[in-house]
C-alpha positions in Angstrom: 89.9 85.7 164.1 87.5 88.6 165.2 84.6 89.6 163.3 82.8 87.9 160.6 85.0 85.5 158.6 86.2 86.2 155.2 84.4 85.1 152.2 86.1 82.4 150.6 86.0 84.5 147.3 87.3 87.8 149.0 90.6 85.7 149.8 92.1 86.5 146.0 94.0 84.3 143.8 97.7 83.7 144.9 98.8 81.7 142.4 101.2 82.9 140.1 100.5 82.6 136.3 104.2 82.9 136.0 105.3 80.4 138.0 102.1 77.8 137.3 104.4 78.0 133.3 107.8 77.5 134.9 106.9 74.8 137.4 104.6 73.1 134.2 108.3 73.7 132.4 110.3 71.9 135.1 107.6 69.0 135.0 108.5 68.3 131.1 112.3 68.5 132.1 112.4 66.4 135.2 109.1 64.8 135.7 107.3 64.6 138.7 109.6 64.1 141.0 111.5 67.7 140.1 108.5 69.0 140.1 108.0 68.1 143.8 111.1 69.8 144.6 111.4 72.9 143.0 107.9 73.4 144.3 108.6 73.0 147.6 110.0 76.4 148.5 107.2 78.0 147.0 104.6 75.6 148.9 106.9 76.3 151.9 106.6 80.0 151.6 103.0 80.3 151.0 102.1 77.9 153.7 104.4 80.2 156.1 102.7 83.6 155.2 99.5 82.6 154.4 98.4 82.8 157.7 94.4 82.1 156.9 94.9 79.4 154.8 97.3 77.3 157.3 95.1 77.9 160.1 92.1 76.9 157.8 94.4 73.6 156.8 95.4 72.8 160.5 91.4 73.4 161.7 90.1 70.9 158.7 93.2 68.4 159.2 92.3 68.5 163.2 88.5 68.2 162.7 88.8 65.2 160.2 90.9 63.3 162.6 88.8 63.8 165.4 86.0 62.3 163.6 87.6 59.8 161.6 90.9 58.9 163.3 92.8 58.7 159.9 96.2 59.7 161.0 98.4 57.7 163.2 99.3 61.3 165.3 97.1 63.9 165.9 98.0 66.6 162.9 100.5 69.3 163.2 102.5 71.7 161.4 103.9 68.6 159.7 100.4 67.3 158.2 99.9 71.3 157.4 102.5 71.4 154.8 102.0 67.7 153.0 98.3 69.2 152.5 99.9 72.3 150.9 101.7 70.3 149.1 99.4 68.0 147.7 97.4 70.6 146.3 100.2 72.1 144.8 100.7 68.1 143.1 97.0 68.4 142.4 97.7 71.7 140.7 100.0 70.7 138.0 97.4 67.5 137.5 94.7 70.4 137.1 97.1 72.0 134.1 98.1 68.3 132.6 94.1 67.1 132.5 93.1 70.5 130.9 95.6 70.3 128.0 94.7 66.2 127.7 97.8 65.6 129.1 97.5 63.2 132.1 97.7 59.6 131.6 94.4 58.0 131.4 95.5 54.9 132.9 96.1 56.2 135.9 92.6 57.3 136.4 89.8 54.9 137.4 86.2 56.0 136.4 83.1 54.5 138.2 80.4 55.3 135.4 77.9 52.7 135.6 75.7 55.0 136.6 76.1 57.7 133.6 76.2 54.7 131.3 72.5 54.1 132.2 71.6 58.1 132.1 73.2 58.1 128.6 71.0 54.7 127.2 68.3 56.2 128.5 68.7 59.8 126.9 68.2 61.1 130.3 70.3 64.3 132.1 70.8 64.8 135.1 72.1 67.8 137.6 75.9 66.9 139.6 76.8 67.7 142.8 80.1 67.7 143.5 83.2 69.8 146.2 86.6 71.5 145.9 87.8 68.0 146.5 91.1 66.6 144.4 91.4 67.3 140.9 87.4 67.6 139.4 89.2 68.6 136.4 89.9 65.2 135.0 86.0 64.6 134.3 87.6 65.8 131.0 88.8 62.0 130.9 84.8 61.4 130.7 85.2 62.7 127.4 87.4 59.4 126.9 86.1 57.3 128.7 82.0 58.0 127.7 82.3 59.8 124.5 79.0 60.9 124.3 78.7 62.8 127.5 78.3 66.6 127.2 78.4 68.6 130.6 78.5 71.9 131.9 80.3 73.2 135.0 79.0 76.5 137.0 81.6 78.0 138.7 81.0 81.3 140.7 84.5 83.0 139.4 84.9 85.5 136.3 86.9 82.9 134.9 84.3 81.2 132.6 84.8 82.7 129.5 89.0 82.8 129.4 88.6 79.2 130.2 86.5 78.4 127.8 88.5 79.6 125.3 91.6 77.9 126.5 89.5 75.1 126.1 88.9 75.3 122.7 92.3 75.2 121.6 92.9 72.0 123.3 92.0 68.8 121.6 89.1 66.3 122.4 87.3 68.8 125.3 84.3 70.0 123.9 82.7 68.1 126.0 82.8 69.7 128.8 81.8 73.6 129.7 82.2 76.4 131.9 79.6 78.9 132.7 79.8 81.3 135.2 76.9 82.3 136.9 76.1 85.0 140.3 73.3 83.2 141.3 70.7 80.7 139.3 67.4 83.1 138.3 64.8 81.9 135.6 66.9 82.8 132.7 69.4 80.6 133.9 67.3 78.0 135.3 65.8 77.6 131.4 68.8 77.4 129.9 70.1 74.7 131.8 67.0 72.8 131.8 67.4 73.0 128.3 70.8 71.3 128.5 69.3 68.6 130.7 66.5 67.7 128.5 68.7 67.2 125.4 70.6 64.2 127.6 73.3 66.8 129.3 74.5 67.2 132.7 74.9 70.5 134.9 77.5 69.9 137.7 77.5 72.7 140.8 79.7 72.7 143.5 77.8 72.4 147.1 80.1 73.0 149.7 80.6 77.2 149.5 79.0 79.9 149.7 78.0 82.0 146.3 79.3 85.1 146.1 75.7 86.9 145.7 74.9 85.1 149.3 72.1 82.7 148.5 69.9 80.2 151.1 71.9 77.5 152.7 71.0 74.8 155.4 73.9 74.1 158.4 74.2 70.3 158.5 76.8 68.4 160.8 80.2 68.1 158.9 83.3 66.8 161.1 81.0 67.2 163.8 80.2 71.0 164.1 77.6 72.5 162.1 78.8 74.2 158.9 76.8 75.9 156.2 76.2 74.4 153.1 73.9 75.8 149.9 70.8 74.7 148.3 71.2 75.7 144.5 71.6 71.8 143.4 68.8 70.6 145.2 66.3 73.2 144.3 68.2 73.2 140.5 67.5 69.0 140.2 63.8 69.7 141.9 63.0 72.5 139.1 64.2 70.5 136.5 62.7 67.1 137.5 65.7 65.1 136.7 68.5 62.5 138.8 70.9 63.9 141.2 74.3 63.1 140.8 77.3 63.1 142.7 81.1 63.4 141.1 83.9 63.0 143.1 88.1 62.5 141.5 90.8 61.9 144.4 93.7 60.5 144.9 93.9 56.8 144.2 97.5 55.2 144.8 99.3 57.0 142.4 96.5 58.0 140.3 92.6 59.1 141.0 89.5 57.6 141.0 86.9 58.9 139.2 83.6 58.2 141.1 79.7 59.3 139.2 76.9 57.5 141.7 73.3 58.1 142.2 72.3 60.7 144.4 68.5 60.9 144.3 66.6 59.5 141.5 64.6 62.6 142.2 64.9 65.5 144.5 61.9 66.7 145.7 60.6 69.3 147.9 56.7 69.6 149.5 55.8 72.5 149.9 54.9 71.7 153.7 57.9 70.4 154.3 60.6 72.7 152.2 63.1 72.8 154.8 63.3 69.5 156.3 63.5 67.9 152.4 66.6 70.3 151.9 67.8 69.8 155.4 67.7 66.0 154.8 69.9 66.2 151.4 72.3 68.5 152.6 73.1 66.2 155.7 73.2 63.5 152.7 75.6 65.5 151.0 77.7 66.3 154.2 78.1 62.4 154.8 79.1 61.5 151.1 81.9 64.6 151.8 83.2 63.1 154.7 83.7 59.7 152.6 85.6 61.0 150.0 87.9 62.7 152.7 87.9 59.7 154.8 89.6 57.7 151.9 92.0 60.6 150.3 92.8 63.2 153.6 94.7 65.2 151.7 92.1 66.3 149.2 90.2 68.8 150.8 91.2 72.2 149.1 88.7 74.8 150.7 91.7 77.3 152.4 89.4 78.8 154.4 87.2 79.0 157.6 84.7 76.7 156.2 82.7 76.5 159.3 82.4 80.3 160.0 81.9 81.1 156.3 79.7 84.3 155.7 76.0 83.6 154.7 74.1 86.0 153.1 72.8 87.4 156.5 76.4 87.5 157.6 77.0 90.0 154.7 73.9 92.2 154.4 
């Protein structure tokens, strides 16, 4: 690819509302397994003529396995289209866990960790990827009743969601916002949030549309860039670090909340090597959560040669 690499939020949607209803309609009719095959011309077909996402799939599935060795073969074409077709298997999760229709059982939550935040009336920020189905930390609602959290995404989204949200039973826990960048209004109102015993998750493995800071750490082994909002966030508001992971699990998910940093901080004499250190933190806790579930890594995109601010200006 010449030139600088597409943003990752340049690329467009491509999934159909249309058909997202009639594969969710062939899920109530034949269950899982019907689902899996009606959807696979459609996973077929995008995977064909989406030439930026297969070649982002084939570079991730490549990179992985040259680090980790978790295939028996080294991927091809073959391993291209199971991850296509995972997500598309994680996408109809997505839809069942927002309308509190995926079966709790199947999901495993490690909460230890939020327990003790909760006794202690202590927030905390969550850093977390475009890994598996994130969506199902509506089953913390469940599973830890008095959690309340809210999710920054960096699409226009936020608001439609939300109200989707509402109509559905038992998820008022749980909260979009969508935010261009975190300034000092925004920085208030979720310190706010934190002090009253709530968390703030934010994704940290892309880019933010506005451009934004970011450190380059090793992932896979090749430097990619990652951002610093949920460092400098948690440092700001003087509060835990989190990190929030749900993959595939056998036939189900896990559901993993673990410490991070009791407490992120950043000298002023030493800024960039605190945030350097964190970020390669980060990087290493990704590359365990793909070790385990390959097939969960849903960033379509070339992740390594991802426009930075600089890139774009």
């Amino acid at each position: 690819m010449s030139g600088v690499a597409q943003h990752w939020a340049e690329a467009g949607e491509t999934t159909s509302v249309a058909g997202i209803r009639v594969l969710c309609a062939i899920y109530r009719v034949l269950g899982r397994r019907g689902f899996r095959w009606c959807a696979l011309p459609a996973v077929y077909l995008h995977w064909l003529f989406n030439t930026r996402a297969r070649r982002a799939s084939l570079e991730y599935l490549r990179r992985l396995h040259a680090y980790a060795g978790v295939f028996k073969h080294p991927p091809g074409w073959r391993e291209s289209l199971r991850h296509f077709g995972v997500f598309a298997d994680t996408l109809l999760d997505k839809i069942l866990a927002l309308g509190g229709q995926y079966p709790l059982d199947k999901v495993g939550v490690s909460r230890d960790n939020m327990l003790r935040l909760l006794r202690e009336g202590r927030g905390a920020v969550i850093i977390t990827a475009h890994i598996g189905c994130l969506e199902l930390c509506q089953v913390l609602a469940e599973k830890v009743p008095k959690v309340r959290m809210t999710v920054l995404v960096h699409t226009r989204h936020a608001e439609r969601f939300n109200r989707m949200l509402e109509r559905l039973p038992g998820n008022g826990q749980v909260r979009l916002l969508q935010v261009e960048a975190i300034d000092a209004g925004v920085a208030a109102q979720l310190g706010e949030r934190v002090e009253r015993g709530e968390f703030v998750a934010i994704t940290g493995d892309r880019m933010p549309t506005q451009g934004g800071r970011h450190v380059c750490a090793d992932f896979l082994g090749r430097p990619a860039p990652f951002p610093i909002g949920a460092y400098v966030l948690a440092a700001a508001l003087r509060c835990p670090l989190a990190t929030m992971a749900c993959v595939h699990d056998g036939d189900g998910y896990a559901l993993r909340f673990e410490p991070f940093a009791e407490r992120v901080t950043l000298p002023r004499a030493a800024r960039d090597a605190a945030l350097a250190g964190y970020v390669a933190q980060f990087a290493r806790w990704l590359e365990a959560q793909l070790r385990s579930a390959p097939h969960d890594w849903f960033n379509f995109f070339a992740f390594w040669d991802q426009p930075t601010h600089a890139d774009r200006s």
